[in-house]
C-alpha positions in Angstrom: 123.4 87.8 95.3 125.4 90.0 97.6 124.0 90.7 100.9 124.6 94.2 103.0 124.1 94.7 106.7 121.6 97.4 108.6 121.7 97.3 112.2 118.7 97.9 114.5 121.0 99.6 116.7 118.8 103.5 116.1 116.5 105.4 117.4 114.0 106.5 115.3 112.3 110.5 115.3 109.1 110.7 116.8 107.9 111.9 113.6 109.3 109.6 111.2 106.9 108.9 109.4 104.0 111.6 109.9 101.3 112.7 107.5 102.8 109.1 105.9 100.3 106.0 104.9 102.1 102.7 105.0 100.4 98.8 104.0 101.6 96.5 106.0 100.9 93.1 105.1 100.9 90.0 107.7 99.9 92.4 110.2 98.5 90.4 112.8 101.4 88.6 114.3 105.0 88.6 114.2 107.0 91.0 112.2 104.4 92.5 110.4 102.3 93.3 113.5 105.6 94.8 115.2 106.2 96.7 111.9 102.4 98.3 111.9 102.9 99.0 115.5 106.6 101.3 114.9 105.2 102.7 111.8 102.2 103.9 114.1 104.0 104.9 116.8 106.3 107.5 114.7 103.2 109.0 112.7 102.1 107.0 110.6 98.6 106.0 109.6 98.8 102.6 108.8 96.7 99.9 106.7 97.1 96.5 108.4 96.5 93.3 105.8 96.1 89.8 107.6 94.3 86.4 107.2 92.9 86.5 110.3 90.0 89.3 111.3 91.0 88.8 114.9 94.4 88.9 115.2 94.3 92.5 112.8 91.6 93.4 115.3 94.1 93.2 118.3 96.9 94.9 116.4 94.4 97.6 115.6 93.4 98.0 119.0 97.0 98.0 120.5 97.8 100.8 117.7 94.8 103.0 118.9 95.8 101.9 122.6 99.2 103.5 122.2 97.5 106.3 121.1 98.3 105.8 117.5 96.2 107.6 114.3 93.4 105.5 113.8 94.2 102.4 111.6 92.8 100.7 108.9 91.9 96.8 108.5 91.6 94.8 106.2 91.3 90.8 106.0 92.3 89.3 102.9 93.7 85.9 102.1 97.0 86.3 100.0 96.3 82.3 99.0 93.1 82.9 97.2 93.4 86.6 96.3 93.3 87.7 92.9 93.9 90.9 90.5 90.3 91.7 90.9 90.6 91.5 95.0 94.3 93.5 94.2 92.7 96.3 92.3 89.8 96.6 94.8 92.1 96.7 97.9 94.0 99.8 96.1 90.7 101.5 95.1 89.7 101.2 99.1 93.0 102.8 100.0 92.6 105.6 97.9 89.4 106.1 99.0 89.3 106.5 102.2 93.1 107.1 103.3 94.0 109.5 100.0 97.4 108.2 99.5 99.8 105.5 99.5 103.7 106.1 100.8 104.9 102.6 101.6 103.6 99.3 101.3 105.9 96.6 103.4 105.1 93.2 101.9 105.3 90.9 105.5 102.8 88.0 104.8 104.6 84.4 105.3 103.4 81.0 104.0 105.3 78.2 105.7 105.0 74.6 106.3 107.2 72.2 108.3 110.0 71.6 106.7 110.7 68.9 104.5 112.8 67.0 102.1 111.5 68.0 98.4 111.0 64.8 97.4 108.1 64.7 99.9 106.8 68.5 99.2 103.1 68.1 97.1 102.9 70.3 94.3 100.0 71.9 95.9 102.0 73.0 99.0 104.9 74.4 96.2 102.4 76.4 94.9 101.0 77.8 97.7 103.8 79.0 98.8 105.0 80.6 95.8 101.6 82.3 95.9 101.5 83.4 99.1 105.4 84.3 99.0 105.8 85.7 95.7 102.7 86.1 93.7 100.9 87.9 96.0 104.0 90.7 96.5 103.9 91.1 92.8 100.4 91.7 92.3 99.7 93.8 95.2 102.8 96.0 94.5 101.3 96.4 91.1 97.8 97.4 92.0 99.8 99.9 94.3 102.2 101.3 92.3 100.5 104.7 90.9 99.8 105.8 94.7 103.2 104.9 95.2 104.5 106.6 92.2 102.4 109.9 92.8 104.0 109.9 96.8 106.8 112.2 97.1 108.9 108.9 98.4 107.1 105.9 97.8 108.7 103.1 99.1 108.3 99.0 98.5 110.0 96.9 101.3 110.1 92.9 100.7 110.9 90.9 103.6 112.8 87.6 102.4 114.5 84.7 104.4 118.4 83.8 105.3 118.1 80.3 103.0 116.5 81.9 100.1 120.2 83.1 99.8 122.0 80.3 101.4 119.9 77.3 100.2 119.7 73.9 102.5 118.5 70.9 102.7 114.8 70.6 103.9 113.7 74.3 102.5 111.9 73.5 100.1 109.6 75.7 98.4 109.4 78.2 101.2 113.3 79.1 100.1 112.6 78.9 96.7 109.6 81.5 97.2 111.6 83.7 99.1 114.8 83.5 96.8 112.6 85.2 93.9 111.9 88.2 95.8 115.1 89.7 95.2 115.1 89.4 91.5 111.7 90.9 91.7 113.0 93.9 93.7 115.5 94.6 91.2 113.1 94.5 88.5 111.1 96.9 89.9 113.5 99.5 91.0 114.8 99.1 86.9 111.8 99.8 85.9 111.1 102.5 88.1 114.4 104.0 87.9 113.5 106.9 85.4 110.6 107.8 87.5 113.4 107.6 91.0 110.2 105.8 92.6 109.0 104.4 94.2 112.1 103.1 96.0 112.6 99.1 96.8 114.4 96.9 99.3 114.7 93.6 100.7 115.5 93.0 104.5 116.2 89.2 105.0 115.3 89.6 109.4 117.5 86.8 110.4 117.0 84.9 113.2 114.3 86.4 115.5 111.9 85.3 118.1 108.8 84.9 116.0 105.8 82.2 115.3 107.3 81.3 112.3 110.7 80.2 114.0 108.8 78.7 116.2 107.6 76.2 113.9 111.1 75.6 111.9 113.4 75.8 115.6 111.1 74.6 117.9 113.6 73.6 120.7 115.2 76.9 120.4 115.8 79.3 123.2 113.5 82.4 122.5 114.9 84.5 124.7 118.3 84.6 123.3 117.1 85.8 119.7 115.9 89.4 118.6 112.4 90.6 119.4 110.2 91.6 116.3 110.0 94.8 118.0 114.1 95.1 117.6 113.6 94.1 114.3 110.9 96.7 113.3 113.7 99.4 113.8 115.2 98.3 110.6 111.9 98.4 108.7 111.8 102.1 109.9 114.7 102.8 108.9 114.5 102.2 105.4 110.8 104.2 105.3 112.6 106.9 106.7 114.8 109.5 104.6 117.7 107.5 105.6 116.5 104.4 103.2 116.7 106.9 100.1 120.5 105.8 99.9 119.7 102.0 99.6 118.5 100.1 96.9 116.9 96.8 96.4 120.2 94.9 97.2 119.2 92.5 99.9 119.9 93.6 103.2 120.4 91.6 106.4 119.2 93.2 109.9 122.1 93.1 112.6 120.8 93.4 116.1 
């Protein structure tokens, strides 16, 4: 599949994204947490998903810190989670926030890396799971609040080997690779309607605890910030992401 570029290089309006509700998922660290925190700082309310009740807890209180609109948490374990826990999530957010504009799927399952030969099925599958499965079923539960928002929007985030395989990937490429095709799928499906709208950013290198664990000799300092790479996130919520489909696109910093 053919990838396009989006730079970071932009300065988003103040008001982006007001009187806008926007999931993020893997909100407690890395990416996703520097995503909630943009899409707060340019008016959104945000719904922040994570694993972990205390790392949501400190993205929640740096949102309301900044003086952000009041977020939402909640914890939820993409490994485990079913369609019951999917349809109850969306039932929540319609609840008490009204609405859904965007849902940005940034959840990550990885594992050191390894040659396949030594990857257990069970690590395979959770993986795909976390990676895949869980993107498809949440999108689903969420897809009439995002069909009923003026411009809904689905954002994948994948990875640079699920389009340029290599040795020691594994399942986590594999995982990844599929969220293109599912994007694709989607906006096809949805294309009648003209919503919601999808995309796939593949981040590229970037100073977060996931390339920590796959480049751990690496010199941070030299790579992206998540908050750099946020900027792109934004700019596909915005108006400006109307004009891009689900073609995977790579963030240039």
């Amino acid at each position: 599949m053919n990838e396009r570029t989006l730079s970071a290089d932009w300065t988003a309006p103040t008001d982006l994204l007001a009187e806008r509700v926007v999931l993020v998922t893997g909100a407690g660290r890395g990416v996703g947490r520097a995503v909630a925190l943009a899409c707060a700082a340019h008016g959104a309310t945000v719904a922040l998903l994570g694993r972990k009740p205390e790392a949501l807890s400190e993205t929640y209180d740096a949102i309301v810190a900044a003086g952000g609109k009041e977020p939402a948490a909640i914890p939820l374990d993409l490994a485990s989670a079913g369609d019951r826990e999917f349809e109850t999530l969306a039932g929540m957010l319609r609840r008490d926030l009204g609405r859904l504009d965007a849902l940005v799927h940034c959840a990550v399952h990885f594992t050191p890396l390894v040659p396949l030969r030594d990857q257990p099925l069970e690590q395979c599958l959770a993986h795909l799971r976390v990676n895949l499965a869980a993107p498809f079923a949440l999108t689903r539960a969420c897809l009439p609040m995002l069909e009923a928002s003026p411009d809904g929007a689905v954002v994948f985030t994948a990875e640079t080997h699920a389009f340029q395989p290599a040795a020691y990937w594994g399942a986590f490429a594999v995982s990844k690779s599929g969220l293109g095709t599912l994007a694709a799928i989607w906006a096809d499906e949805c294309e009648q309607r003209g919503k919601p709208r999808f995309h796939v950013v593949v981040p590229g290198p970037v100073a977060s605890p996931q390339r920590m664990q796959s480049h751990p000799g690496e010199n941070r300092a030299a790579l992206p910030t998540t908050e750099t790479v946020a900027k792109a996130y934004l700019r596909l919520l915005g108006p400006e992401g109307r004009s891009l489909g689900a073609q995977p696109l790579t963030i240039v910093t």
